[in-house]
C-alpha positions as CSV (number, residue, x, y, z in Angstrom):
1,X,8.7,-8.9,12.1
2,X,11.0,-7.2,9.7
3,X,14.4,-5.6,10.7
4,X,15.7,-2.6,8.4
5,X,18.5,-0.1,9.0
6,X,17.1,2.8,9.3
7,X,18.6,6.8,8.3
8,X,17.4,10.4,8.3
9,X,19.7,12.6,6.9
10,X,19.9,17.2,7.3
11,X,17.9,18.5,9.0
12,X,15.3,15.3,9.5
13,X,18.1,14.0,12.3
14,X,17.3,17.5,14.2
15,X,13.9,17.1,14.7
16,X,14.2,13.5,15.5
17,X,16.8,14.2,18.4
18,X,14.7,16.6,19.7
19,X,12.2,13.6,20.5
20,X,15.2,11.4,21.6
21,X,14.6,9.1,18.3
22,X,17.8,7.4,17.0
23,X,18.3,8.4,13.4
24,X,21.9,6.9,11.8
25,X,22.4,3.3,10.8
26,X,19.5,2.2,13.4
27,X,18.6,-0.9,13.3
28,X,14.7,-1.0,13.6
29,X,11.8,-3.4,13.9
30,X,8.9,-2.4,12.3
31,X,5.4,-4.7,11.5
32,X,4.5,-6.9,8.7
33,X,3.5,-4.8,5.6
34,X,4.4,-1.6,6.6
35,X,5.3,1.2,3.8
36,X,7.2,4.0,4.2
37,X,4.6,6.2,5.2
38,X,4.0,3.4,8.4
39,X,8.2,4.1,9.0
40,X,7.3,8.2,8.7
41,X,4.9,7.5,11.6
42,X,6.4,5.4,13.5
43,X,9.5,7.6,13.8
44,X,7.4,10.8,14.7
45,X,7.3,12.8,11.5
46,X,4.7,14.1,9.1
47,X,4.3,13.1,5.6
48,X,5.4,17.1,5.1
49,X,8.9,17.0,6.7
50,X,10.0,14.0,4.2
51,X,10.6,14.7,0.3
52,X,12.2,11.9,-0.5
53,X,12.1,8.2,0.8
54,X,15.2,5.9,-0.6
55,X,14.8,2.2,-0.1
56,X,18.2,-0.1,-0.7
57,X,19.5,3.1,-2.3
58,X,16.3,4.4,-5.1
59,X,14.2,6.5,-4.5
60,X,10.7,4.7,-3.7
61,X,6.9,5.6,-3.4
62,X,5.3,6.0,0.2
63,X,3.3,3.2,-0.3
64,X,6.5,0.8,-1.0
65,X,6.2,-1.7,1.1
66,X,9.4,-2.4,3.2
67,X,11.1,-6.1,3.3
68,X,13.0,-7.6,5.7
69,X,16.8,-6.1,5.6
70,X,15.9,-2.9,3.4
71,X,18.1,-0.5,4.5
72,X,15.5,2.7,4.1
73,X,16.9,6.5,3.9
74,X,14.5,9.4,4.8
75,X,16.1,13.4,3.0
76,X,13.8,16.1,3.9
77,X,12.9,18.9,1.7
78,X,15.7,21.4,0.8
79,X,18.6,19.0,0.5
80,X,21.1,20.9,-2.0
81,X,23.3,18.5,-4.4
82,X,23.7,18.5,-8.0
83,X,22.7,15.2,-8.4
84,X,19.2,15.9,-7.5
85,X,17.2,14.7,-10.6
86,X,19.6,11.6,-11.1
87,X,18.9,10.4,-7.9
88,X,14.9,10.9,-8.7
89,X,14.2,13.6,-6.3
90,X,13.0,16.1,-9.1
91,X,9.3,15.6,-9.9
92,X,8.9,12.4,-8.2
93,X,5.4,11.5,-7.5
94,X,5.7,10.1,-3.8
């Protein structure tokens, strides 16, 4: 079974304290093929509270599958920065 590290970042690491779900450099065990709408699930969120899913550091689809050692990032919608449409966040067809 794969092993990735695992972050949620603003206010994603809120909700996910709230259920007692580690959320910063969490390293996580997850099944064979799973995407990273399987590692929205699995961690107790909704496809709703995610906007962006970043997978070794780019911004990636929800049906991306996840590999062994990804290291896979979840931002939820609202995240300020300036370097919003470089990192792919603007208009990105998840």
């Amino acid at each position: 079974m794969p092993e990735i590290t695992f972050n949620a970042f603003s206010f994603l690491q809120k909700k996910l304290k709230a259920k007692q779900i580690e959320y910063s450099n969490v390293n996580m065990t997850i099944k064979q093929g799973s995407c990273a709408q399987d590692l929205i699930s699995q961690v107790q969120l909704s496809r709703e509270d995610v906007e962006v899913v970043f997978i070794n550091g780019k911004v990636a689809s929800l049906d991306t599958i996840i590999q062994d050692n990804d290291r896979v990032a979840l931002v939820p919608h609202g995240t300020p920065g300036p370097y919003r449409v470089l990192l792919g966040f603007k208009n990105k067809n998840l």
